[in-house]
C-alpha positions as CSV (number, residue, x, y, z in Angstrom):
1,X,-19.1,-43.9,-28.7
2,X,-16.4,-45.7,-26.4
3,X,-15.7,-42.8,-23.6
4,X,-12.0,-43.9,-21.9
5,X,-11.7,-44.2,-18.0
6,X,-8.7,-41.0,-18.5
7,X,-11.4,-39.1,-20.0
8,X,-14.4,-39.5,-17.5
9,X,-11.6,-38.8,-14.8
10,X,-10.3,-35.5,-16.2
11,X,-14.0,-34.4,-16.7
12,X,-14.4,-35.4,-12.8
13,X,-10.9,-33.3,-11.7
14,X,-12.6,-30.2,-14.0
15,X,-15.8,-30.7,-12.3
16,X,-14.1,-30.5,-9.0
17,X,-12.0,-27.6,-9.4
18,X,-14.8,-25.8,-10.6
19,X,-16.5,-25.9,-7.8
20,X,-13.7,-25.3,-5.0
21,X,-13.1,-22.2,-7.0
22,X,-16.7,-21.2,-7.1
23,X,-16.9,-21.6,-3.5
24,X,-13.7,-19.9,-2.7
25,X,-15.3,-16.9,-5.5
26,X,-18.5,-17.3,-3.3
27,X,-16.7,-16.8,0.0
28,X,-14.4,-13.5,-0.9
29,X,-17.9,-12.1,-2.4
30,X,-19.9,-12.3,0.8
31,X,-17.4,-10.3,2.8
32,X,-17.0,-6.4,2.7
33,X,-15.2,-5.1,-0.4
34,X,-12.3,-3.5,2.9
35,X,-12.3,-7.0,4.3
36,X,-11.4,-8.5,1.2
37,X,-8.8,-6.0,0.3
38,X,-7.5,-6.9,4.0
39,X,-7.6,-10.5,3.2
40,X,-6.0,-10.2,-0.1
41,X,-2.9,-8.0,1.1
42,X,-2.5,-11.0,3.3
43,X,-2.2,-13.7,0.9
44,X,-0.2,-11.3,-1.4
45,X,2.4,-10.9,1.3
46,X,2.5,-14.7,2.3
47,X,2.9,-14.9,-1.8
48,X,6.0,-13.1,-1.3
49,X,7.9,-16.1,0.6
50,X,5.7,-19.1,-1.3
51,X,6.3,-18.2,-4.7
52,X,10.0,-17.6,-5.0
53,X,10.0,-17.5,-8.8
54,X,8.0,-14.5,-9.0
55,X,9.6,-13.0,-6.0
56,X,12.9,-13.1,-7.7
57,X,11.1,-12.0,-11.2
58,X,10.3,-8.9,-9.4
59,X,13.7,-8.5,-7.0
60,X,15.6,-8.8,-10.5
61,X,13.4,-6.1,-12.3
62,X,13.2,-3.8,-9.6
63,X,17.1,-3.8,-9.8
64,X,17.3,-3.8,-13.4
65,X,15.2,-0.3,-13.1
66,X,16.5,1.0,-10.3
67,X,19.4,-0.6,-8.9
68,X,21.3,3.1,-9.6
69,X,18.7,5.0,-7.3
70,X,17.7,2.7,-4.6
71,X,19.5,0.4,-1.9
72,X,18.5,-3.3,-1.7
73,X,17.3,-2.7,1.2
74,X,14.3,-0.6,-0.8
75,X,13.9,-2.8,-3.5
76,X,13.1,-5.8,-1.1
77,X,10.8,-3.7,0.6
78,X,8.7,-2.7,-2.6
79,X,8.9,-5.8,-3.9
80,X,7.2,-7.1,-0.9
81,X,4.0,-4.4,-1.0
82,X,3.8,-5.1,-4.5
83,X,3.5,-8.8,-4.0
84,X,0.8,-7.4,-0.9
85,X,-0.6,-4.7,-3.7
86,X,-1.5,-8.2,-6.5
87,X,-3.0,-9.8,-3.4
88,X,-5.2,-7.0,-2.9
89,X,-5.7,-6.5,-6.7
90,X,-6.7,-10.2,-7.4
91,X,-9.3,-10.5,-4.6
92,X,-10.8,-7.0,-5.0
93,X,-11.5,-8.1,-8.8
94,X,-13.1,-11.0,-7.9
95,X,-15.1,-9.2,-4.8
96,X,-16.0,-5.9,-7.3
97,X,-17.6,-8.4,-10.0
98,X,-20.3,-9.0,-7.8
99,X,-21.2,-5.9,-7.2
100,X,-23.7,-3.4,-8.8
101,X,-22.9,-0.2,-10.1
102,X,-24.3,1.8,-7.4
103,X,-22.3,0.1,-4.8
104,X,-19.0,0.2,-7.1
105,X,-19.8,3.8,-7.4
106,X,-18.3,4.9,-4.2
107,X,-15.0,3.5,-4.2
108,X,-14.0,4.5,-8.2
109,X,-13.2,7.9,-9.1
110,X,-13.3,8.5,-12.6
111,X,-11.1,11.3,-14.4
112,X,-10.9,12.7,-17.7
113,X,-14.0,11.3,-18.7
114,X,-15.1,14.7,-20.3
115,X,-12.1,13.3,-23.1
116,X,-15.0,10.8,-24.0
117,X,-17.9,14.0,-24.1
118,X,-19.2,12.8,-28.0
119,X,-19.8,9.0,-26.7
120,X,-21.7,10.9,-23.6
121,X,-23.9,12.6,-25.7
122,X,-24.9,9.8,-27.6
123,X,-24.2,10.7,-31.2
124,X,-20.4,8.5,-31.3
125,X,-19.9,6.7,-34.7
126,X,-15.8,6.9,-34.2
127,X,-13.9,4.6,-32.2
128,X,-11.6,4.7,-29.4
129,X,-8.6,2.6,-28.3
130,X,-7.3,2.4,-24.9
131,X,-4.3,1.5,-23.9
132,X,-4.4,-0.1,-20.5
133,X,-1.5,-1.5,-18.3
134,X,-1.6,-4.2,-15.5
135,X,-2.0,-1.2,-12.8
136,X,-4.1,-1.3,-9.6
137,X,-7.0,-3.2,-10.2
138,X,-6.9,-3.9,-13.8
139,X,-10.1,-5.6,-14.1
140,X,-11.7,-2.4,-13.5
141,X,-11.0,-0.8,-16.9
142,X,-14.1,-3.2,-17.8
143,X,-16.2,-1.5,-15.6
144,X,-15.6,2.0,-17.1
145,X,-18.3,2.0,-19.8
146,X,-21.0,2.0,-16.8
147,X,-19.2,4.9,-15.4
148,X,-19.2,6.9,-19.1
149,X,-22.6,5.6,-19.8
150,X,-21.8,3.9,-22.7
151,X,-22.3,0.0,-23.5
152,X,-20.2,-0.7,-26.3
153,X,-16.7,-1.6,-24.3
154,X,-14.9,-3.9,-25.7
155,X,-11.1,-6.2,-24.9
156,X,-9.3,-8.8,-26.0
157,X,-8.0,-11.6,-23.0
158,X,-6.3,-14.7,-23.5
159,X,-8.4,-18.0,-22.4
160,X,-6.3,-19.8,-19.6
161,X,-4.8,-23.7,-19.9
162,X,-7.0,-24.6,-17.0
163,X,-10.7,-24.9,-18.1
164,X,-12.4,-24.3,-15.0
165,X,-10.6,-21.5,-13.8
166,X,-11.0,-20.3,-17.4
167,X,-15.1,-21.1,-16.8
168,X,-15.0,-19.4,-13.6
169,X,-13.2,-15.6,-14.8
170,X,-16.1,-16.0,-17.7
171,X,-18.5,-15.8,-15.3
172,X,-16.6,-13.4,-13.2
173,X,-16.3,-11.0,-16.4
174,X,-20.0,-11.3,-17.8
175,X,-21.5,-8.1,-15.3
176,X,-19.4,-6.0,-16.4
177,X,-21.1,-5.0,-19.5
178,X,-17.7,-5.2,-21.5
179,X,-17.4,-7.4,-25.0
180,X,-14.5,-9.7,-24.5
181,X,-12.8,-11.0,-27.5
182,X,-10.7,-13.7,-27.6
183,X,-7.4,-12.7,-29.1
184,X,-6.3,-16.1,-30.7
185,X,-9.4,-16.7,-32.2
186,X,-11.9,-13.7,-32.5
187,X,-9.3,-11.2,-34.2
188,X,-12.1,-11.3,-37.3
189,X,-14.9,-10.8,-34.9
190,X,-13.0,-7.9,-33.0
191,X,-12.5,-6.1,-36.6
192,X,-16.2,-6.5,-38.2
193,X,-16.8,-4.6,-35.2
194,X,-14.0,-1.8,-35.1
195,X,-15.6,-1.0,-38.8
196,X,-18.9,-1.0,-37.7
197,X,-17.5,1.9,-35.2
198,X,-18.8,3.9,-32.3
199,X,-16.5,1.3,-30.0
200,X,-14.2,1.9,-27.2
201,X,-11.9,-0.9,-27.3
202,X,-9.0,-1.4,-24.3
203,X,-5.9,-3.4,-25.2
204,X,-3.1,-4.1,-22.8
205,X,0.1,-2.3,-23.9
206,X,2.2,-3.3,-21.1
207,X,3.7,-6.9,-21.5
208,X,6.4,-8.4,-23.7
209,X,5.1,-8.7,-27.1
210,X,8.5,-11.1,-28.3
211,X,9.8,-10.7,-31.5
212,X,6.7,-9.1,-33.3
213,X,6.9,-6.5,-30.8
214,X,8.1,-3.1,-31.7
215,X,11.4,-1.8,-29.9
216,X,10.7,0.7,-27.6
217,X,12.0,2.4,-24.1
218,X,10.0,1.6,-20.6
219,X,11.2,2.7,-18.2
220,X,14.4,3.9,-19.7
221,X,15.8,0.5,-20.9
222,X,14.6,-1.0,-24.0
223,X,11.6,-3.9,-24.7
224,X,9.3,-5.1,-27.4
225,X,6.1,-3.9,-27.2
226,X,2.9,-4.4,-28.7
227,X,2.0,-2.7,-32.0
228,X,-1.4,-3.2,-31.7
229,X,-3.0,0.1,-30.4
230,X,-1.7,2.0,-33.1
231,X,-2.1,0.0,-35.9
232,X,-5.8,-0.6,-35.1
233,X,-6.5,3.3,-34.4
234,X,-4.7,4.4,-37.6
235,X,-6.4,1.6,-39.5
236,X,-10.2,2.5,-38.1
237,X,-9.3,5.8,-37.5
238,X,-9.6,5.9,-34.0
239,X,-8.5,8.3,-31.4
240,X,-5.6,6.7,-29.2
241,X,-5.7,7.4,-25.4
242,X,-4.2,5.7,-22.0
243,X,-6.1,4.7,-19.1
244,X,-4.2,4.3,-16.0
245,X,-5.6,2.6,-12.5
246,X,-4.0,4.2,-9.3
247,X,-5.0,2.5,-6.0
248,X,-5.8,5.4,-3.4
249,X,-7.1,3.5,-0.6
250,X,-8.1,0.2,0.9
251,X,-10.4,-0.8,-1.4
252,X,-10.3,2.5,-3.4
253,X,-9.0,3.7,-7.0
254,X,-8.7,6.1,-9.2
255,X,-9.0,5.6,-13.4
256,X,-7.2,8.6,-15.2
257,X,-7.9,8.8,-18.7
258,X,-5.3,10.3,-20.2
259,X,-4.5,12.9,-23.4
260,X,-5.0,11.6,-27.1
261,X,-2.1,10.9,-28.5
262,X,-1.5,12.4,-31.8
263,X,-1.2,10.1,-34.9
264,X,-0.3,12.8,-37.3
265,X,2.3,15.4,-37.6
266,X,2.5,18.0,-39.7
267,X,-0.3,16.3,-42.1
268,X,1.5,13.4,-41.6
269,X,0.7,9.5,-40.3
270,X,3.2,9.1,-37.0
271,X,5.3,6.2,-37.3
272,X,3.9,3.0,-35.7
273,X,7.3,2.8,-33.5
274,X,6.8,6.8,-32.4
275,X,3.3,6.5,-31.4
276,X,4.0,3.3,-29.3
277,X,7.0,5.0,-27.7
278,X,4.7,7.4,-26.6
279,X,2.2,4.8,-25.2
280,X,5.4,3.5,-23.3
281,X,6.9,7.0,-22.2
282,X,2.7,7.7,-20.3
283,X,3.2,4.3,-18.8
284,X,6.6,4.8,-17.2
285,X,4.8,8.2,-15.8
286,X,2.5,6.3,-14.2
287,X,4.9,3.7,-12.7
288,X,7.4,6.4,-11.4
289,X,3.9,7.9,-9.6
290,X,3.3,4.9,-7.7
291,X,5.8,2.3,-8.0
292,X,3.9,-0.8,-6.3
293,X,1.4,-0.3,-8.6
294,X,2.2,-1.9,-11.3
295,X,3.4,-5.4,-12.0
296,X,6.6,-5.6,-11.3
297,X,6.3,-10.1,-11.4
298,X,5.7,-10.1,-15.4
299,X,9.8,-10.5,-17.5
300,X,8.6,-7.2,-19.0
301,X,12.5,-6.9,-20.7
302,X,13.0,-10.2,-21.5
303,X,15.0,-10.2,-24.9
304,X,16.4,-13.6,-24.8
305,X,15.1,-15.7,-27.8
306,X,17.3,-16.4,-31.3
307,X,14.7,-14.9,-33.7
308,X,13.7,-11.7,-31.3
309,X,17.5,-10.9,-31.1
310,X,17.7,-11.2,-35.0
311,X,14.4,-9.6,-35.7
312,X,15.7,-6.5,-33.2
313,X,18.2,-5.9,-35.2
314,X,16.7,-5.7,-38.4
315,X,14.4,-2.9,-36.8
316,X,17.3,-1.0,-35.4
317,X,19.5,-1.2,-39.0
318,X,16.0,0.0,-40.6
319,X,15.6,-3.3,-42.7
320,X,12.1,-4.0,-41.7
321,X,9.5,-1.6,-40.0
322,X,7.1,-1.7,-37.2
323,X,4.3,-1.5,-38.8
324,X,5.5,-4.4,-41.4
325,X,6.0,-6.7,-38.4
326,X,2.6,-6.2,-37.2
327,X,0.7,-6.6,-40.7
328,X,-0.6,-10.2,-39.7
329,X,-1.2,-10.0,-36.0
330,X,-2.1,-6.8,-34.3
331,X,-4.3,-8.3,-31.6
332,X,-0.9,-9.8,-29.1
């Protein structure tokens, strides 16, 4: 087999990156897990004034949210400790998969976990979905089943273009105990498992989902969202519950786990849409909390795009449901 020169040089480029990133993953990982948070709200805020794209991603939705309440004078201000908050977010993730349990332990507070008391005890054949949002330091909701003592925790990711750095969160991810399923490609793998049950599975619920999204409110003005944690709890009968991560300190955070929320009213299955609303309405609580805690750099109302426009308003003339839009792909 004929290898061509292009070929042998990409390999060469991957092998490279691979191993500046391991060394830069290497360095952040021998400091202090304070240092590092130091370190990362520095290159967060120098962030701010490199990357103008997602500085003005975050200006604009700032203003879209709360242009009526705040000066710009705020809004710049917030958008620059959020940009300082990512920093911090990104390089505490890397710095906390390095670390055991018992030195995690100290700077995570876990509430609400009594709301998971039957997986405690051991005897869990149900399932239950989380919905988690890019808040604090995300990566942590993969850390939770060590703190509830319970090993089957599972979540869908998205590999990245760039194969290295793709390699390198792998390796990152694999002490956290967590199952990670890849959403593209491991839907059918993720589902044998949801009916084998006793699973705790955490999907994101706070992005764009485009035009197989349902329609819903955040933050009081309207985006798609995904259908996903409702569909797969009503379909595996699962309890439904949020998760939110709220940064405290330097280098400390809090993980809330919140009320189910109901799927039936009355004796009768919620509405896809309703239940998602719902999802949406305990996310905006938790943004209002803490404002730079969230990710305010993701086009979370982007509604731009021929067939989301037309497939918007088929949902809002009744023509087509949620949960129809969803029946192919739940996992997005």
């Amino acid at each position: 087999m004929i290898v061509s020169a292009r070929s042998v040089f990409a390999r060469v480029i991957e092998s490279v990156v691979y191993w500046i990133l391991r060394f830069l993953v290497g360095l952040l990982q021998s400091l202090s897990l304070r240092d590092v948070a130091r370190v990362g709200r520095l290159f967060g805020g120098l962030a701010y004034w490199v990357d103008g794209r997602h500085r003005g991603r975050a200006i604009a939705n700032l203003s879209h949210v709360y242009g009526d309440e705040w000066g710009r004078k705020k809004i710049i201000a917030l958008a620059k400790e959020n940009s300082r908050r990512l920093g911090e977010s990104y390089c505490c993730a890397i710095k906390v998969a390095s670390m055991s349990h018992e030195q995690l332990k100290p700077h995570v507070e876990l509430k609400g976990v009594e709301r998971f008391q039957e997986i405690i005890e051991g005897g869990a054949v149900k399932n239950h979905v989380v919905a988690i949002g890019h808040f604090g330091n995300f990566e942590l909701y993969a850390r939770m089943g060590q703190f509830i003592g319970f090993s089957q925790l599972a979540t869908t990711y998205r590999a990245l273009k760039n194969s290295a750095a793709n390699r390198v969160m792998g390796e990152l991810r694999q002490c956290s105990g967590t199952r990670y399923f890849e959403r593209r490609f491991e839907v059918g793998a993720l589902k044998e498992a949801l009916r084998r049950g006793g699973m705790v599975l955490g999907l994101l619920s706070d992005h764009h989902a485009g035009g197989g999204g349902v329609v819903t409110e955040f933050l009081g003005r309207p985006c798609s969202s995904t259908a996903a944690p409702a569909v797969l709890a009503l379909r595996y009968q699962a309890d439904l519950r949020t998760a939110i991560c709220y940064r405290t300190d330097l280098g400390q955070w809090a993980v809330e786990i919140g009320e189910a929320i109901p799927l039936r009213q009355a004796g009768e299955v919620r509405s896809v849409d309703d239940i998602i609303q719902d999802v949406q309405h305990a996310m905006t609580d938790a943004v209002r909390r803490d404002p730079a805690n969230w990710f305010w750099v993701h086009n979370r109302w982007r509604t731009s795009g021929r067939g989301f426009q037309q497939w918007r308003t088929q949902v809002e003339k009744g023509r087509v449901s949620a949960t129809e839009s969803n029946q192919k792909s739940v996992v997005e």
